[in-house]
C-alpha positions as CSV (number, residue, x, y, z in Angstrom):
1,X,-72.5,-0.7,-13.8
2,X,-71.3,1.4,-16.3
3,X,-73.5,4.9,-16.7
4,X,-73.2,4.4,-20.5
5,X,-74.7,0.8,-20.8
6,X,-78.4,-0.1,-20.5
7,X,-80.1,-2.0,-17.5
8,X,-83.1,-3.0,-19.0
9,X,-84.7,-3.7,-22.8
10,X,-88.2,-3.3,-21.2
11,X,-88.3,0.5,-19.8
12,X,-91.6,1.5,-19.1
13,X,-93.0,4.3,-21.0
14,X,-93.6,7.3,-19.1
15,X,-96.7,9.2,-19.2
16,X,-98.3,9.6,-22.7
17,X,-94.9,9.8,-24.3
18,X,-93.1,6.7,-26.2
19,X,-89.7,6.4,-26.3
20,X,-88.3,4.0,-29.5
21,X,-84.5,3.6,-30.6
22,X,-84.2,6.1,-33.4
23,X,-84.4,4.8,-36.9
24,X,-83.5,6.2,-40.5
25,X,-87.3,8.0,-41.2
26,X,-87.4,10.1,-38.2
27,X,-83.6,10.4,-38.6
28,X,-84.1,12.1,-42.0
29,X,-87.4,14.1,-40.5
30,X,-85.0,15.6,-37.6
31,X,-82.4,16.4,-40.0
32,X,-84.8,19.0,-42.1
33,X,-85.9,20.7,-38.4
34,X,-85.3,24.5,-38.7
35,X,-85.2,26.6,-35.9
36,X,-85.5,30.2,-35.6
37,X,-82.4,32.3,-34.8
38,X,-80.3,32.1,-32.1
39,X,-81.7,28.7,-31.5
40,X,-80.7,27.9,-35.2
41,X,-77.4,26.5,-34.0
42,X,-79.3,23.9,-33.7
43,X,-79.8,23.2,-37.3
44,X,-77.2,20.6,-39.1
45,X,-75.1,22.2,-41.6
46,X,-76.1,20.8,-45.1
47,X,-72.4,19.4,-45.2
48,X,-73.1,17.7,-42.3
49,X,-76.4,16.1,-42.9
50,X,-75.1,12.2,-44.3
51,X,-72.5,12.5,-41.0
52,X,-75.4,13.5,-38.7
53,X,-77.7,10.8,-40.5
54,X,-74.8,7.8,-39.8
55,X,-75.1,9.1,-36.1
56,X,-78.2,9.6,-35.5
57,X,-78.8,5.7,-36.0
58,X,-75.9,4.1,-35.1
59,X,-77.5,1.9,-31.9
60,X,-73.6,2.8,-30.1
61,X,-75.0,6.5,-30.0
62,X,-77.6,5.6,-27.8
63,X,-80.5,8.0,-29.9
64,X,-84.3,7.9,-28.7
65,X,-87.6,9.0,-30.9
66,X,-90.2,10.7,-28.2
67,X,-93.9,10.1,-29.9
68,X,-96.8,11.0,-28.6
69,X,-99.5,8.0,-28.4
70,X,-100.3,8.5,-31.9
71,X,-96.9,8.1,-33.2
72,X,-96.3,11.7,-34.2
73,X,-92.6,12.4,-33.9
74,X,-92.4,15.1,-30.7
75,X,-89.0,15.6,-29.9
76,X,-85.6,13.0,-29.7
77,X,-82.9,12.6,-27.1
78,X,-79.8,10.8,-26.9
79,X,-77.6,9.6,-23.6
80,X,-73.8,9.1,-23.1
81,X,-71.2,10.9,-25.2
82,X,-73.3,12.3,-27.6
83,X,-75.3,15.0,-25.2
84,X,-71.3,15.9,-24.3
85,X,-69.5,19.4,-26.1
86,X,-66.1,19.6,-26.1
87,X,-64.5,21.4,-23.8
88,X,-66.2,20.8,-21.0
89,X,-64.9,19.4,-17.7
90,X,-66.7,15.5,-17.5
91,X,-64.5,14.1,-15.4
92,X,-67.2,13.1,-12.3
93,X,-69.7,10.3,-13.0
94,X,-72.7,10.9,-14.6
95,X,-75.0,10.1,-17.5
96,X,-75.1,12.9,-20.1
97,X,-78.4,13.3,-21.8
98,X,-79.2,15.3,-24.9
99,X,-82.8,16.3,-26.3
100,X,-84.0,18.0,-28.5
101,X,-87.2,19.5,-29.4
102,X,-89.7,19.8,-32.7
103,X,-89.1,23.3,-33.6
104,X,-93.0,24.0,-33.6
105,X,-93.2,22.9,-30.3
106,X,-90.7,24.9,-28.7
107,X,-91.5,28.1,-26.2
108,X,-94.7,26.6,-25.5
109,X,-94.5,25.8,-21.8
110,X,-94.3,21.9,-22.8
111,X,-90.5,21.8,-21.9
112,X,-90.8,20.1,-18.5
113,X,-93.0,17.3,-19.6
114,X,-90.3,16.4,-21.9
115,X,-87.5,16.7,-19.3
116,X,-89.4,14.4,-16.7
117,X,-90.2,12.1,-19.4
118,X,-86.5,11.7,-20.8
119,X,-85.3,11.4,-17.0
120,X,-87.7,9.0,-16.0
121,X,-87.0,7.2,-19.1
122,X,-83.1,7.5,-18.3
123,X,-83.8,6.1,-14.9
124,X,-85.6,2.8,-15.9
125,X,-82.6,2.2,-18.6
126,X,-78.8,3.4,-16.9
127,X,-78.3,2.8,-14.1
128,X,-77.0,6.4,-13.0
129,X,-75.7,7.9,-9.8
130,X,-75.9,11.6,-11.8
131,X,-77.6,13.4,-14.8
132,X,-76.0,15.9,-16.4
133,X,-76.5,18.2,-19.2
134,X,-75.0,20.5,-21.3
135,X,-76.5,23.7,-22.8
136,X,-75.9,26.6,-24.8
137,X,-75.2,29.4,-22.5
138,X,-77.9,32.0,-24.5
139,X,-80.5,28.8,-24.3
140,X,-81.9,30.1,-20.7
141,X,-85.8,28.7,-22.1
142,X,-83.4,25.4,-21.7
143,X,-81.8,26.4,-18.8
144,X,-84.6,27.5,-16.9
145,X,-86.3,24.2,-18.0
146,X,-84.0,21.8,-16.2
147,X,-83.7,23.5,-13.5
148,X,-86.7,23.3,-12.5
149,X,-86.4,19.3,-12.7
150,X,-83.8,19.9,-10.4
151,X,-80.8,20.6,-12.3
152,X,-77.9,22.6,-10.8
153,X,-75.6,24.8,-12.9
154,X,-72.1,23.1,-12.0
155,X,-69.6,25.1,-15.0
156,X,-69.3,27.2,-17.6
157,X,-67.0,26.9,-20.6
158,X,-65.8,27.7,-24.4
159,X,-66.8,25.2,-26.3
160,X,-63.1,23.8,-28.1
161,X,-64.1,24.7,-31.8
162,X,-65.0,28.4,-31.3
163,X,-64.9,29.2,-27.9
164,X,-68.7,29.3,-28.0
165,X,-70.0,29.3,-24.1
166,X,-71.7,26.7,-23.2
167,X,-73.4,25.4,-19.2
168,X,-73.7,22.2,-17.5
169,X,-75.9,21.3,-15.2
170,X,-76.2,18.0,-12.8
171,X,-78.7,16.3,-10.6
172,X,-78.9,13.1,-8.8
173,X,-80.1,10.5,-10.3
């Protein structure tokens, strides 16, 4: 089966995090998240924000909400294309994940629980032979993050648009 289709419409949830396709309300909340520099490269250029809307819920773009139990909006991720940058080598099989955190939350130690999360949650819905990630080079909170989930740094490279460096690292599923 292909990395980039689903498995299963009943995933289990792991741990005290929910995972929910993403729709247009926490679309809009994500879309005014404002990180402090360098990590605001993260931040969608006002320009952008109807483009990054579109995408953000288009079901094809494979976008999660992460809630905690109460429903507050933690973090999102997103698998397939979308957690790809331009430029890089993706030629070997594997399931790209993205994910992204509430600013607020961020630097707070809390990193892992959302990587194990989003992998468990990717290995109950793809079926994978491979994760893979791609990260800003400067990111090494990020870096350091999936690595320890087992992550190994595989290339480095210039992002096509403006050369901007950028790592990817894999695991087996």
């Amino acid at each position: 089966m292909n990395a980039d289709q689903p498995i299963r419409a009943d995933t289990p949830q792991p741990g005290q995090l929910r995972f929910r396709p993403m729709d247009e309300v926490s679309a809009r909340a994500i879309l005014t998240w404002h990180y402090d520099p360098p990590y605001d490269i993260y931040d969608p250029a006002p320009e952008d924000v109807d483009a990054e809307l579109r995408l953000l819920v288009n079901p094809d773009s494979a976008y999660y909400v992460i809630e905690d139990a109460t429903g507050d909006l933690l973090a999102y991720c997103c698998f397939g294309a979308e957690g790809q940058v331009p430029g890089a080598d993706y030629s070997t099989d594997a399931l790209d994940i993205g994910l992204g955190v509430r600013p607020d939350l961020t630097g707070q130690g809390r990193g892992s629980s959302f990587v194990d999360a989003v992998i468990l949650f990717a290995r109950c819905t793809w079926a994978a032979a491979a994760f893979r990630v791609t990260i800003a080079q400067f990111n090494r909170r990020a870096q350091h993050v999936w690595e320890r989930a087992g992550f190994r740094r595989e290339q480095v490279f210039g992002r096509s648009a403006d050369g901007m460096p950028f790592v990817v690292l894999t695991r087996e599923a």
